[in-house]
Each structure stands twice: as C-alpha cells, then as structure tokens.
C-alpha positions as CSV (number, residue, x, y, z in Angstrom):
1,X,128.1,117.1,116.2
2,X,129.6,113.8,116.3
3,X,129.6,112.1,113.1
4,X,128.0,108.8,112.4
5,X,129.9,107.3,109.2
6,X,128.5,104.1,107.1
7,X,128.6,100.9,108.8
8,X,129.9,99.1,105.6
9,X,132.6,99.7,103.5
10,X,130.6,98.4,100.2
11,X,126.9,99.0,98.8
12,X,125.6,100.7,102.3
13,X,122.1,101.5,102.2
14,X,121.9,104.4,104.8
15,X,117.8,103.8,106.1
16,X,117.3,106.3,109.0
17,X,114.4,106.9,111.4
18,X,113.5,109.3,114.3
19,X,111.5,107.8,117.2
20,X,110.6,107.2,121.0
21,X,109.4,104.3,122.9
22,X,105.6,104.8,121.6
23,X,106.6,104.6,118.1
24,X,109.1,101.4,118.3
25,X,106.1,99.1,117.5
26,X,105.4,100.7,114.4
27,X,109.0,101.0,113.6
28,X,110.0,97.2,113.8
29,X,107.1,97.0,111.6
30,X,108.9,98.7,109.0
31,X,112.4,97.4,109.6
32,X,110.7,94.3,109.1
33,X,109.5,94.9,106.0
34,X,113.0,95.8,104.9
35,X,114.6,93.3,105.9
36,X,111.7,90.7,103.9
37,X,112.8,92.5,100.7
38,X,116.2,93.7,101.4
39,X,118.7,92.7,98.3
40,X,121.3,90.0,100.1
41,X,124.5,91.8,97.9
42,X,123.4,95.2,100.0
43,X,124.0,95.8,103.3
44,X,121.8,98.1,105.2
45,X,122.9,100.5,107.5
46,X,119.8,101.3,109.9
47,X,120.4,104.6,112.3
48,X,117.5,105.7,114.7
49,X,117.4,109.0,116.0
50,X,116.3,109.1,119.6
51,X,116.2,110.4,123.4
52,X,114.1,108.0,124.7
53,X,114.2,105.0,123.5
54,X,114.4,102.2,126.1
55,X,117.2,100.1,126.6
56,X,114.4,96.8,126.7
57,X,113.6,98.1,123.2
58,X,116.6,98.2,121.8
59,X,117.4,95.0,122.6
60,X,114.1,93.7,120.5
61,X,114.8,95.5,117.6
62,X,118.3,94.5,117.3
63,X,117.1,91.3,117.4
64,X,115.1,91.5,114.2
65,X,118.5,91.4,112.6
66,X,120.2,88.9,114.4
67,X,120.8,86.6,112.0
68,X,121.3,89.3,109.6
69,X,125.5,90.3,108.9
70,X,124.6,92.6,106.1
71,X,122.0,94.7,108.3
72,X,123.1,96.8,111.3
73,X,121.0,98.7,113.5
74,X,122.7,102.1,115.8
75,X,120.8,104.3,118.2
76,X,121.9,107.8,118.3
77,X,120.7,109.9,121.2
78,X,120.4,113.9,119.7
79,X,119.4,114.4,123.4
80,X,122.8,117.6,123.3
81,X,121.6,118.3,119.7
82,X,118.3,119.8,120.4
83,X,118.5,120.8,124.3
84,X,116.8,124.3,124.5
85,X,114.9,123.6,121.9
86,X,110.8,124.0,122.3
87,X,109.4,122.7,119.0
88,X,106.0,123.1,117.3
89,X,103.9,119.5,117.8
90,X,100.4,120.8,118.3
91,X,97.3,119.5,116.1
92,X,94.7,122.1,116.2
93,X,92.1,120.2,113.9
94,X,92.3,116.8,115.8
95,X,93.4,117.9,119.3
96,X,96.3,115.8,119.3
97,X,100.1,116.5,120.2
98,X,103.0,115.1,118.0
99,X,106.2,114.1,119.1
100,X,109.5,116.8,119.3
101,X,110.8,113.7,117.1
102,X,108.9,114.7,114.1
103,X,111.7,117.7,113.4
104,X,115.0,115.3,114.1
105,X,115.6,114.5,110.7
106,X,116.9,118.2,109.7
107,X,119.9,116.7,112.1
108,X,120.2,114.2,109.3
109,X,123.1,116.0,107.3
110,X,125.3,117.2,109.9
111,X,125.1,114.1,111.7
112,X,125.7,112.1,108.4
113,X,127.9,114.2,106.5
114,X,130.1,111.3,104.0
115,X,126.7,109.4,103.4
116,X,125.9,110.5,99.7
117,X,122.4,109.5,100.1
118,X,120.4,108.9,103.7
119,X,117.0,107.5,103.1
120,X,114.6,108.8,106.0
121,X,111.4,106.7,107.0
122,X,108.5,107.4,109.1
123,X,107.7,105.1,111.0
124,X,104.2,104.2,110.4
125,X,105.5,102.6,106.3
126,X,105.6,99.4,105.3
127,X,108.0,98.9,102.5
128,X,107.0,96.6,99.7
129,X,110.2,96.1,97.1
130,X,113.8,96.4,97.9
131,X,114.2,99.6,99.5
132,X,117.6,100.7,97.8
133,X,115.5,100.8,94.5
134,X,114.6,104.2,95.8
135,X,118.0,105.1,94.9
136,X,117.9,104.8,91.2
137,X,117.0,108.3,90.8
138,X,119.6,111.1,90.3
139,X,119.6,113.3,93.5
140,X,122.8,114.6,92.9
141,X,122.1,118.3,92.1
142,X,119.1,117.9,94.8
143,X,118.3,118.5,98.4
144,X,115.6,115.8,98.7
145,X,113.6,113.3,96.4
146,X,110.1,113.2,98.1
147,X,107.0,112.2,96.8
148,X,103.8,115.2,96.3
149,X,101.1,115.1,98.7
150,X,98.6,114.4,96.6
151,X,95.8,114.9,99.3
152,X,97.0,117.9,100.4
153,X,97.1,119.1,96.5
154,X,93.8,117.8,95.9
155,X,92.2,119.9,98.9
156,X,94.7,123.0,97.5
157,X,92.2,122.8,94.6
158,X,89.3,123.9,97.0
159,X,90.0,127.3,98.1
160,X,88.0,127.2,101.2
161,X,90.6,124.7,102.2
162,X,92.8,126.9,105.2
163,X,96.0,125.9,103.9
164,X,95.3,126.9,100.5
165,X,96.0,130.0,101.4
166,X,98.9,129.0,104.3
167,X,100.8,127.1,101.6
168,X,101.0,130.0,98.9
169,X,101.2,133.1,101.4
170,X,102.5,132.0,104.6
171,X,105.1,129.4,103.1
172,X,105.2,131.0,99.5
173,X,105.3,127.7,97.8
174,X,105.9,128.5,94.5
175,X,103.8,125.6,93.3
176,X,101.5,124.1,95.4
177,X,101.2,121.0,93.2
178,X,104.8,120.0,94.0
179,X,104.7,120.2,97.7
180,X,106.2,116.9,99.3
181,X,105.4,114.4,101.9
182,X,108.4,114.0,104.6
183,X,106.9,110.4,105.4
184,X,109.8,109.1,102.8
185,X,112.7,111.4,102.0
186,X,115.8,110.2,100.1
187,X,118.2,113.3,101.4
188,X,122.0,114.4,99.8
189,X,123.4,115.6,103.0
190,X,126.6,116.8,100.9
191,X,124.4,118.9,99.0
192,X,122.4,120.3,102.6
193,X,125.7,121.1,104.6
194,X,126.8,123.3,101.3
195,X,123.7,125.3,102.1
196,X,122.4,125.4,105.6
197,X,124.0,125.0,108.6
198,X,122.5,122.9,111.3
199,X,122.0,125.3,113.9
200,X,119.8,127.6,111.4
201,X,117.9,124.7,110.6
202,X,117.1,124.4,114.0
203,X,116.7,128.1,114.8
204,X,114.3,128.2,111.9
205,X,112.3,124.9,112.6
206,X,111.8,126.5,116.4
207,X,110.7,130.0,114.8
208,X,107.0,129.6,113.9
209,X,103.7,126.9,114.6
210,X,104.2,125.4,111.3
211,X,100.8,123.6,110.6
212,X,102.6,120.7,109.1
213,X,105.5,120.9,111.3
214,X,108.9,119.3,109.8
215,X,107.3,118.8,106.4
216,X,106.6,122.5,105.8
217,X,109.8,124.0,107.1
218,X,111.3,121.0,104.0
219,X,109.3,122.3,101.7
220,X,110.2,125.7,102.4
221,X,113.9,125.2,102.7
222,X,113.8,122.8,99.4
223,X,111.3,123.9,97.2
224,X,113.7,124.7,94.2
225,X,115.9,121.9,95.3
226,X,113.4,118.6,95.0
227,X,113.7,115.6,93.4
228,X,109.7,114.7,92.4
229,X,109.6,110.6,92.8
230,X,106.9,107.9,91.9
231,X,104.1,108.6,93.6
232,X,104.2,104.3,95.0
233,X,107.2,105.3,97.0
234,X,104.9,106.5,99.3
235,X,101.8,105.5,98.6
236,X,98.2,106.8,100.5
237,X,95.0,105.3,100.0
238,X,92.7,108.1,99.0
239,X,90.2,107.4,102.2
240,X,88.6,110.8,101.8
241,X,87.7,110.6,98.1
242,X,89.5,113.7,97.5
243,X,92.1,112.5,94.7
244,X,89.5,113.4,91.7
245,X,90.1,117.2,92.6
246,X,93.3,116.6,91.6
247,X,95.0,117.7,87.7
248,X,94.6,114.7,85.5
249,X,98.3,114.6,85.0
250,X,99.1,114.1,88.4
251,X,96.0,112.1,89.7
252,X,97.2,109.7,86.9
253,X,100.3,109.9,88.6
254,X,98.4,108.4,91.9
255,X,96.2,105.6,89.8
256,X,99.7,104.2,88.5
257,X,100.9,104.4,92.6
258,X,97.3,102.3,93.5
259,X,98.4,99.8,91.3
260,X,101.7,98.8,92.4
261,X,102.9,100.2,95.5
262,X,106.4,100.2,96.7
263,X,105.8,101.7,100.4
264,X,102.4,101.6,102.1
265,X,102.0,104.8,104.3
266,X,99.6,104.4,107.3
267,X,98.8,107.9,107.9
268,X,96.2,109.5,109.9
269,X,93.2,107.7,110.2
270,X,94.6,105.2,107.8
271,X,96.3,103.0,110.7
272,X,95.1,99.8,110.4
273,X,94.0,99.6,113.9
274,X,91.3,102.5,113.0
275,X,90.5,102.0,109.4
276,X,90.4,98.2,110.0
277,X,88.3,97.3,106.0
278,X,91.2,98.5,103.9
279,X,92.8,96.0,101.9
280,X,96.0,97.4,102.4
281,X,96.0,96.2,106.2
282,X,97.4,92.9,105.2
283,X,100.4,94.4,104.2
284,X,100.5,95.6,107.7
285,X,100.1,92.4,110.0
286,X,102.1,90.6,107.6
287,X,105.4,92.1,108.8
288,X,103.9,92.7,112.2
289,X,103.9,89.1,112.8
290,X,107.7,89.3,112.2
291,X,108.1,91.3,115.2
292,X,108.3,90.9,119.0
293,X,105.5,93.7,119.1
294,X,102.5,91.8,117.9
295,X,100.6,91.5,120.8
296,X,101.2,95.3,121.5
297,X,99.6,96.3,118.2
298,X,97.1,94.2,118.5
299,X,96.1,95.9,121.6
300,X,95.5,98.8,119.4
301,X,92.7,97.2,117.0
302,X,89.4,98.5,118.3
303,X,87.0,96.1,120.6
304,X,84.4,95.8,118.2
C-alpha cells in the first residue's frame, strides 16, 4: 500500500473518515464541527477514505478549510486495496444495506503506518471540544481507545436479547460490558502492523455476516488490547430507555457523558431528520449551517 505520511511536520492531529457521495453531507457536518473548536497551535491532518466520492464534492469540502493553513483535507481512493473483496453490509432487523465503507478503516494502519495515533470518525458525529483532547489518554500499549456501547450492554443484560448470546459464543467476548463502539476510534497503527497484517484483516473482515459488521470483527481482534475512554467521547442519547439495565458503575459512567458531551453521535433512529424533538439536534444544524450541504439535509427532515 502506498503510504500516506502526516501533512505537518509539528502537532498533526491525524482525523480520518471512510465515506461515499451519500455520506459527504453528514461528513462536512463533522469536519465542521472540528474546525469550530479546533486548537489554532494544532494543525489537523483530515484523510477520507473513499472510491466514490465525486470530484464536485471534493471541491466543497476542501472549501470548508479554505481559509484554514493549519487544516488540510486528502482523499485516498482504496478502490486497489479492497478489489475482490465482497463485504458483509446487510441489516436483517431494519431491512437496510450499509455501505462496503463501513470496513475501510482496518486499512487505517497499513495505510498510515508513521502516524502514532489516527483518530477515526464516523460520519454521522458532531464534535463538541477540541478534538485532539481525545489524545490525552495513554494508547501506547493499545490497539484502540473506543468508548462501550452502553446500549448494546444494556440490552446484553436481557438474555432474550439475540446478541447476548452472538457476543459471548459467536464472538467470545470475554466481557460483554467492555465491548466498544467503532463510531470514534483513536487507533496506534504502530501497535496494529506489529500484530496483523492487512491482508488478514481483510481476509477475516470478508469471512463471516458479522451482525455489527466492522465493529465486531474490532472487538474481536482488540478485545485484550482496548483502551476504555469517557463515555462523552461518543456520546448516545438513550432513545430507547434501555440505559437503567445497565451496572450502576457504568450507567453512572453514561449520566456523567449526558452532562457534558464531547462528540454527539447521531446513530440510528437518532438522526435529527427522524427523531426531530431531541435537544441535541441543535448541536446538529448548528454546524450544518457552516456547510455548503444545508439545503441537502434539510431535504431530509420529514414533511410534517
């Protein structure tokens, strides 16, 4: 693989996202929001993974930093990468189909091999603090730092719930109450290329119908390697009401999150175009405004 080396010489932040065309809406979104509360002595070194991004596209979102010398934005098509390559995206539960993009970011260390530390973003986050604070932990002796997924850990409690049983027997988590979320991933790509090459990464991510694609094969592959983060790094509104089933220790762990949160994740139904009373929207629109996509995600918002 060609290697992609830091963009600055001094304090580069290395913020990298996988995405196509449908996503670049949300995405600006979130480059937006770190550019609002980006640290002027950092410099930011934004890489999107892609095949399919337009050329129109690129153009708009390099113009969010235009007047921005210590942010730089490069697309990298992993097009040759991942050729041959027939990945898992189907959603049984909500008849839906993901995107291959979803699995790009185990390309992450072999594609960024002299980055210490590559922070990787989904796309549908809005970050609300400087995003190099993420950094202050120690990942040194770890894969990842992720946050848990304290909704999937909360249903875990209910052992009717079908991936009770996927995560302990099928994935052999050795502790369901530390499984991550792959929306936010601070990754050591030093400490990955020791361990795994990128073609067995690949090999393995194509080898079964993980249920929760990228972010189980992470789990799977990192479980005795993870750095457990504050829960406001990426925080979810508990929509369901499910966040009581979880151990007191850790769903004070998510109260602490509601009450300052340093990325807002928009998952599932949570998009602000579908659960349009949550107060969290504002966050949302705020940087959405910022972008030459507003009118494009306001499209989205329901007629009613």
């Amino acid at each position: 693989m060609e290697e992609i080396k830091p963009a600055f010489k001094k304090n580069n932040v290395a913020v990298c996202f996988s995405a196509n065309d449908k996503y670049v809406p949300l995405m600006a979104v979130t480059i937006s929001s770190i550019i609002e509360n980006s640290n002027p002595e950092n410099n930011y070194d934004v890489v999107i993974l892609m095949t399919s991004i337009s050329d129109e596209n690129q153009v708009k979102l390099r113009k969010l930093i235009a007047d921005k010398p210590n942010f730089s934005i490069r697309f990298v098509n992993v097009g040759p990468y991942v050729y041959g390559y027939s990945f898992y995206t189907e959603s049984d539960p909500t008849n839906t189909k993901f995107s291959d993009e979803i699995y790009y970011r185990v390309l992450v260390p072999a594609l960024m091999p002299s980055y210490k530390e590559v922070i990787f973003l989904d796309a549908d986050v809005v970050v609300l603090e400087d995003i190099s604070n993420i950094l202050k932990y120690d990942f040194s002796n770890s894969l990842i730092g992720a946050v848990r997924d304290y909704e999937g850990i909360s249903n875990c409690y209910n052992k009717n719930y079908e991936k009770t049983k996927y995560r302990i027997s099928e994935l052999n988590i050795k502790n369901f109450d530390n499984y991550v979320l792959s929306a936010v991933l601070v990754m050591n790509p030093q400490r990955f290329n020791e361990k795994f090459d990128v073609k067995d990464l690949l090999n393995l991510a194509v080898s079964k119908d993980w249920k929760q694609y990228d972010q189980d094969l992470l789990n799977v592959l990192c479980q005795d390697a993870t750095t457990i983060i504050d829960a406001g790094w990426n925080f979810m509104e508990d929509i369901y009401g499910t966040y009581h089933s979880l151990p007191k220790p850790l769903f004070n762990e998510f109260l602490e999150s509601e009450k300052h949160p340093k990325i807002i994740h928009y998952s599932g139904s949570r998009k602000p175009w579908i659960k349009i009373d949550s107060k969290y929207n504002k966050y949302f629109w705020k940087y959405a405004e910022l972008t030459p996509f507003l009118d494009e995600l306001k499209a989205l918002e329901p007629n009613d």
